[in-house]
C-alpha positions as CSV (number, residue, x, y, z in Angstrom):
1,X,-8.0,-24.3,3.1
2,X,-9.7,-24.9,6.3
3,X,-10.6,-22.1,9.1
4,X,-8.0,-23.8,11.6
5,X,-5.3,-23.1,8.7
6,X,-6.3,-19.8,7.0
7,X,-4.4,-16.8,8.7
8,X,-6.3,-14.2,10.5
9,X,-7.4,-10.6,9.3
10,X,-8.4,-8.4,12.2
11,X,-10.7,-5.3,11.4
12,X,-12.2,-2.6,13.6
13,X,-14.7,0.5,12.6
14,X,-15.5,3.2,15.5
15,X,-19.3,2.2,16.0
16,X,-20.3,6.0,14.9
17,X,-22.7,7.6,12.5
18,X,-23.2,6.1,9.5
19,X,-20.7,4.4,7.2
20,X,-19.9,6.2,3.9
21,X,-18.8,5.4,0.5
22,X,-15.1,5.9,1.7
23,X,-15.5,3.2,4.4
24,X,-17.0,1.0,2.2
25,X,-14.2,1.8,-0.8
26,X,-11.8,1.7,1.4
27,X,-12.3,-1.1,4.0
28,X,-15.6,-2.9,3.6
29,X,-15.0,-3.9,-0.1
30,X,-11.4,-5.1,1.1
31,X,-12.9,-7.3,4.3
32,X,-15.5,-9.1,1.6
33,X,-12.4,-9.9,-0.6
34,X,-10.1,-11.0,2.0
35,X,-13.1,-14.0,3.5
36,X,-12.2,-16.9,1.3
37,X,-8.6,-16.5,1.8
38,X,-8.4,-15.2,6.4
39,X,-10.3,-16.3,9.1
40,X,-11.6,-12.6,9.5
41,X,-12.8,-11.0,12.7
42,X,-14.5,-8.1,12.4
43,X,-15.8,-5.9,15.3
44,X,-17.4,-2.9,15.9
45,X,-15.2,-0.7,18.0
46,X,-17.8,0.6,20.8
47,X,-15.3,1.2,23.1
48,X,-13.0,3.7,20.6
49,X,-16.4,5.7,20.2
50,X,-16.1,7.4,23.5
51,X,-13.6,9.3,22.9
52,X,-15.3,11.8,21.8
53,X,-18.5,13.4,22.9
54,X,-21.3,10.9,22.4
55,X,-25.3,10.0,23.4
56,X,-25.6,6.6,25.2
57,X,-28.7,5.8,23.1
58,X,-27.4,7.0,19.7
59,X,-24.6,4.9,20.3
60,X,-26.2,1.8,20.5
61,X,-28.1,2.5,17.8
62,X,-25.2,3.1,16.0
63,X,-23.8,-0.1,16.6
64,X,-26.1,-2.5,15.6
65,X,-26.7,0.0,12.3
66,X,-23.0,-0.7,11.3
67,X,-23.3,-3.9,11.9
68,X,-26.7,-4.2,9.5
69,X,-24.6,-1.9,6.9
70,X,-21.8,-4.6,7.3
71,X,-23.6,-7.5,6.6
72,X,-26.0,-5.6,3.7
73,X,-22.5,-4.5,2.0
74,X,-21.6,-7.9,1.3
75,X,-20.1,-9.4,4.6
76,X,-21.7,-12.5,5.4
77,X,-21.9,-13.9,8.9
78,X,-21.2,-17.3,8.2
79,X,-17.8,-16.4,6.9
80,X,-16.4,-13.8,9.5
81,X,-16.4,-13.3,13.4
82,X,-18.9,-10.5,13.8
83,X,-18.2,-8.7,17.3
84,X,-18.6,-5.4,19.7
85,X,-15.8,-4.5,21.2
86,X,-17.0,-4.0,24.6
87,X,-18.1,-7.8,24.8
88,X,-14.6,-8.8,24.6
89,X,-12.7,-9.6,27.8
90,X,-9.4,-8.6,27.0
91,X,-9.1,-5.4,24.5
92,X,-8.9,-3.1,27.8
93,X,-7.2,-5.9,29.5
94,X,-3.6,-6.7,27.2
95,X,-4.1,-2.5,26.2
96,X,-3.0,-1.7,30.5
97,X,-0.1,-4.7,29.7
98,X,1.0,-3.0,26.8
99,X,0.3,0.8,27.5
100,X,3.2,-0.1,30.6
101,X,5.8,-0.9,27.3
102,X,4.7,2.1,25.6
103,X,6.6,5.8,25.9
104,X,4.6,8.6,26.6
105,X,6.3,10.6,24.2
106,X,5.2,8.0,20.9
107,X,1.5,8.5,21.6
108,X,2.1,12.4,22.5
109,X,3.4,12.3,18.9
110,X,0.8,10.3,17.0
111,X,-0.3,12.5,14.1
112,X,-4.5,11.4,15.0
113,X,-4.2,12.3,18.6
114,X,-2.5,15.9,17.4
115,X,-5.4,16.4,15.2
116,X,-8.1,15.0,17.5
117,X,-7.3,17.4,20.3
118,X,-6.9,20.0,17.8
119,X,-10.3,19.5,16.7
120,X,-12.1,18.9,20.6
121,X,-10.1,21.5,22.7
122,X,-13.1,21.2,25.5
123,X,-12.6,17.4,25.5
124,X,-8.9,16.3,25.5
125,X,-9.3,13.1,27.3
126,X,-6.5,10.3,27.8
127,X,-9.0,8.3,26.2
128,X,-7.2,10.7,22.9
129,X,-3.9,9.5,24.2
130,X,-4.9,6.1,24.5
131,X,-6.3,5.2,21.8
132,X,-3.3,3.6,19.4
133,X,-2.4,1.5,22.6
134,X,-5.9,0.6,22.3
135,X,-6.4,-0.5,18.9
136,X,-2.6,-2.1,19.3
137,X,-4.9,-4.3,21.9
138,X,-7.2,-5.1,19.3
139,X,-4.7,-6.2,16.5
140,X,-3.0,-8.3,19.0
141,X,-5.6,-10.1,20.5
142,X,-6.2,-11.8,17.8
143,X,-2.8,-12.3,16.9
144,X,-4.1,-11.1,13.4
145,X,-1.6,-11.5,10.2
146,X,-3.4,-8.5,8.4
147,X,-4.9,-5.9,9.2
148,X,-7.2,-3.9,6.5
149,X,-6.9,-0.2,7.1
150,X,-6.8,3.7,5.2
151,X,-3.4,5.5,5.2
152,X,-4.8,7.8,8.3
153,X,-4.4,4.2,10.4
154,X,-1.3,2.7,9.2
155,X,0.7,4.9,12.0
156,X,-0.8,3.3,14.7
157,X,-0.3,-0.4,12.8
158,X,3.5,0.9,12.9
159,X,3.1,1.2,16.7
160,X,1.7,-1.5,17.1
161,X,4.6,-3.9,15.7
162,X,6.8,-1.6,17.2
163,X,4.8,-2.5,20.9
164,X,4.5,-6.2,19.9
165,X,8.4,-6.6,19.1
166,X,8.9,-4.7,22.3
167,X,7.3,-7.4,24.6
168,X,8.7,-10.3,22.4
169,X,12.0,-8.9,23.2
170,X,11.3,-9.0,27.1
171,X,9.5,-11.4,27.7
172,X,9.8,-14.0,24.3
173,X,8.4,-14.4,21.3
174,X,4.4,-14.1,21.4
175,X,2.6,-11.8,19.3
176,X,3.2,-11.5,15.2
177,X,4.1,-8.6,13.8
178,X,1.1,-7.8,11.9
179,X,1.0,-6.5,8.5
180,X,-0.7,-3.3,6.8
181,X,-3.0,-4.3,4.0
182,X,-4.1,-1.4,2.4
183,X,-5.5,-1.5,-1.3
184,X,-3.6,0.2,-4.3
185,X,-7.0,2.3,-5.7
186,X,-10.0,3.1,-2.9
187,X,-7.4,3.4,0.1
188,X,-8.8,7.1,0.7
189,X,-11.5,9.1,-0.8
190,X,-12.0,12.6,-0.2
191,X,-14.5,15.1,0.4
192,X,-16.5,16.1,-2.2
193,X,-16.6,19.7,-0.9
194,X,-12.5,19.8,0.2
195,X,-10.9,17.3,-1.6
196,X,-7.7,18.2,0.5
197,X,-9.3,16.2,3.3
198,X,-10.6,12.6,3.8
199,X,-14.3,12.2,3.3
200,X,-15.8,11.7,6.9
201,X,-18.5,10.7,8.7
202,X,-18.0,13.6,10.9
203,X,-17.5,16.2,8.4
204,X,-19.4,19.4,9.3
205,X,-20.3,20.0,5.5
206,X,-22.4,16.7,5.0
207,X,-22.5,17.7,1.2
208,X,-19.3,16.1,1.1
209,X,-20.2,12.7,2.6
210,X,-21.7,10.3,0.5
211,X,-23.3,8.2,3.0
212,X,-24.6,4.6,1.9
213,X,-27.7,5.1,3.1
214,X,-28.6,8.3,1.7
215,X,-31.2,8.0,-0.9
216,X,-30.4,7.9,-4.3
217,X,-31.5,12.1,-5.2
218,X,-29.2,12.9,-2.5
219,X,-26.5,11.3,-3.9
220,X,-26.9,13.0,-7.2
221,X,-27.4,15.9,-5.8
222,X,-24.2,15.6,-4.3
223,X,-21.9,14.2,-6.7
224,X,-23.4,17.0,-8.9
225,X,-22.5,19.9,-6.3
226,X,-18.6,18.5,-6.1
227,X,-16.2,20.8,-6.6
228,X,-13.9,21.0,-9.4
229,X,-10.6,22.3,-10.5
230,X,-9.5,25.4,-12.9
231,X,-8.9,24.0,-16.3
232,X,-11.2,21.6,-18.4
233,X,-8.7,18.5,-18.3
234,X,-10.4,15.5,-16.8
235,X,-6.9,13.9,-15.4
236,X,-5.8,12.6,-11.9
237,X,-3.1,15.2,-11.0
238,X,-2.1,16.8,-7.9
239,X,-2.8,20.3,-8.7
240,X,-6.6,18.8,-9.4
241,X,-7.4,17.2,-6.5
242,X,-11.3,17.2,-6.9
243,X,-11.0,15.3,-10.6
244,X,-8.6,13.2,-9.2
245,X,-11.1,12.2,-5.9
246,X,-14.1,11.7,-8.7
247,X,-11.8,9.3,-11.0
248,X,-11.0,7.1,-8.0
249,X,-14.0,6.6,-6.9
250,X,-15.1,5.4,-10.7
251,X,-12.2,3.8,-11.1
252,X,-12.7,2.1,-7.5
253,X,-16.4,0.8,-8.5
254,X,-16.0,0.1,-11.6
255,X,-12.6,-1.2,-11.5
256,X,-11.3,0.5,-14.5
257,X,-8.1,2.0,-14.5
258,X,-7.6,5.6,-14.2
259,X,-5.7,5.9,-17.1
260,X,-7.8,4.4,-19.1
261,X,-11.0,6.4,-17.7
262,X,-9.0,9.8,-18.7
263,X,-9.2,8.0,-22.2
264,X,-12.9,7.9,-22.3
265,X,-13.3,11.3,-20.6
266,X,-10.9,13.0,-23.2
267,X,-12.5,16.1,-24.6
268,X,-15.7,15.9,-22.4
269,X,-16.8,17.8,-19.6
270,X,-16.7,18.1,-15.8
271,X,-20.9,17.3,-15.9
272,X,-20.3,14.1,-17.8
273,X,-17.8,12.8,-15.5
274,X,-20.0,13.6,-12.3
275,X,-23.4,12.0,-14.1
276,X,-21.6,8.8,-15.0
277,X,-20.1,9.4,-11.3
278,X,-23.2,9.3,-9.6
279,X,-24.7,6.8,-12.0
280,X,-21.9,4.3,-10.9
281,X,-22.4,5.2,-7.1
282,X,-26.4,5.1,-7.0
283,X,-26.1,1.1,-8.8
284,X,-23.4,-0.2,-6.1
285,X,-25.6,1.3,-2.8
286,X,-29.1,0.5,-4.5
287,X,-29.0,-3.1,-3.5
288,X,-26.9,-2.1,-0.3
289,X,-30.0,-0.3,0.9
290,X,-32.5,-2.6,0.0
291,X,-30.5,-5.7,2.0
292,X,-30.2,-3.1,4.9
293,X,-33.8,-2.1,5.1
294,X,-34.9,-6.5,5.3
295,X,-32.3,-6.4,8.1
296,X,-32.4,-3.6,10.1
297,X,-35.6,-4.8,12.3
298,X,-34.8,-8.6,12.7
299,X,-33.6,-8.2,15.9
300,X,-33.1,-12.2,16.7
301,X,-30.9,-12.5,13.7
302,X,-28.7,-9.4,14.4
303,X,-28.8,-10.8,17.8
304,X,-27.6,-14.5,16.9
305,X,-24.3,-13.1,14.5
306,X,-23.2,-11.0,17.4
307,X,-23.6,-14.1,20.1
308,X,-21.9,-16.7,17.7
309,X,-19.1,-13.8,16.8
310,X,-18.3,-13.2,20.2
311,X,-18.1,-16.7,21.3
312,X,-15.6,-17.2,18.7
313,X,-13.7,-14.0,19.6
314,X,-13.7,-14.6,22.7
315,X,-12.2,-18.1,22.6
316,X,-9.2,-16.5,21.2
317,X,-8.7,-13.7,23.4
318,X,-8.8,-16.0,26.2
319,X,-5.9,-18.0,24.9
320,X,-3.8,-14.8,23.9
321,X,-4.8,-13.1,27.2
322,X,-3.5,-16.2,29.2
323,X,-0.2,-16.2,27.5
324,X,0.4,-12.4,28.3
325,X,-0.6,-12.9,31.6
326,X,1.7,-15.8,32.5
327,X,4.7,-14.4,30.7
328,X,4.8,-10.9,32.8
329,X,4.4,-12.1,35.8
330,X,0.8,-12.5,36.6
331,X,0.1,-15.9,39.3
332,X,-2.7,-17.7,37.0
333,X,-6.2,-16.9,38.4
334,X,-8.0,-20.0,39.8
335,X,-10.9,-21.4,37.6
């Protein structure tokens, strides 16, 4: 199948902190399957970052770090469309369009904005409020057929259709209604230390991020220190939510089924489990971090990946941005 003919996945990670094993479970493993099949954008979402309160410096540095962690987990440049955000004419451009279709009252009751001003009371910015409209932007732009995301993002996928169908309805058909791909095992891993939350790089007990770049004795030491539930069972059940959170992220690497990994686990104990847990998770990131560290410093080749990605983004947005423009109204800006 050619590029010009292969449908397009569109994927976007806040350029913050460090990725972790649920980002890479959860998304990045997803993106490297999806290459051979979508042309695939995938971007670095500067722009979502500053939402919340945020270094200048740190996040730049944070951005071309994801970027290295992209490409080390398995991405390849030549494949995909590697871009920042805030390169990209457009994503604040089509987001005023489509924020002017949008009701106040859906963002105001978007379950991540709820949280997110639950959680920064002395910032509650619109950029909070905004965001879905945002990453609707994002989706659109690209026209994308997929889009790759955990269960906390699928809301804001829903609005997003629901916004697309909206201006197709006034103004004729023009964006796709894009579709949530989100993987059956690996969709969201949990905290080590609260396995009644998602793991997180902004989790204030960092014993319960698994971070791909954290060296392999911290890893351990973490995976050892998980919690665990009453009971000696080693089964995925809701009433043991930390066993269940260690089986799928075995089952997730290793890509044996959870049934059958409560079969080898019967009669054993809760050390086995997390030894043969961190055994599994210190062999994926091993040659993760030695790719990352070769990478890392060559500026002119991190450089290049974002020049050719953006050119390439950007020759789509232009044509989306174009379309939206002439259909509501706009009088075509002279070249």
């Amino acid at each position: 199948m050619s590029l010009l003919n292969k449908p397009v996945a569109l994927s976007l990670m806040r350029a913050s902190g460090n990725l972790h094993l649920g980002n890479y479970l959860g998304a990045l493993k997803n993106w490297i399957a999806m290459v051979n099949d979508y042309e695939c954008f995938i971007g670095m979402a500067d722009m979502h970052a500053i939402t919340e309160n945020y270094k200048p410096a740190i996040l730049r540095k944070d951005t071309i770090n994801i970027l290295a962690q992209y490409l080390a987990s398995g991405l390849v440049a030549e494949k995909s469309h590697f871009f920042l955000q805030s390169h990209i004419i457009g994503h604040t451009e089509l987001a005023w369009v489509l924020g002017c279709l949008t009701p106040l009252g859906q963002l105001e009751r978007m379950t991540q904005f709820k949280e997110k001003a639950k959680n920064q009371r002395s910032n509650i910015n619109a950029g909070l409020l905004y965001y879905p409209v945002l990453m609707a932007s994002d989706i659109l732009l690209y026209n994308a057929d997929k889009v790759p995301v955990g269960e906390d993002q699928k809301q804001h996928v829903e609005l997003c259709r629901d916004i697309a169908q909206k201006f197709n309805n006034n103004f004729s058909e023009t964006f796709k209604l894009p579709e949530v791909y989100i993987p059956k095992v690996g969709a969201r891993i949990m905290s080590l230390q609260n396995p009644g939350i998602k793991m997180s790089k902004s989790d204030d007990n960092l014993n319960g991020t698994l971070f791909l770049l954290d060296p392999p004795h911290l890893l351990r030491k973490k995976i050892m220190s998980a919690v665990t539930d009453s009971g000696n069972e080693i089964v995925a059940r809701k009433d043991k939510p930390g066993m269940t959170n260690l089986l799928n992220i075995l089952s997730s690497i290793t890509n044996i089924s959870i049934n059958e990994l409560e079969k080898q686990f019967l009669g054993k104990g809760y050390a086995e489990l997390k030894d043969t847990v961190a055994e599994a998770v210190i062999t994926l990131l091993e040659p993760i971090q030695k790719k990352y560290t070769s990478i890392i410093n060559d500026k002119s080749y991190l450089e290049k990946i974002i020049k050719e990605g953006a050119n390439a983004a950007q020759n789509r947005a232009n044509k989306m941005l174009r379309k939206v423009y002439r259909k509501v109204g706009f009088v075509e800006r002279s070249r």
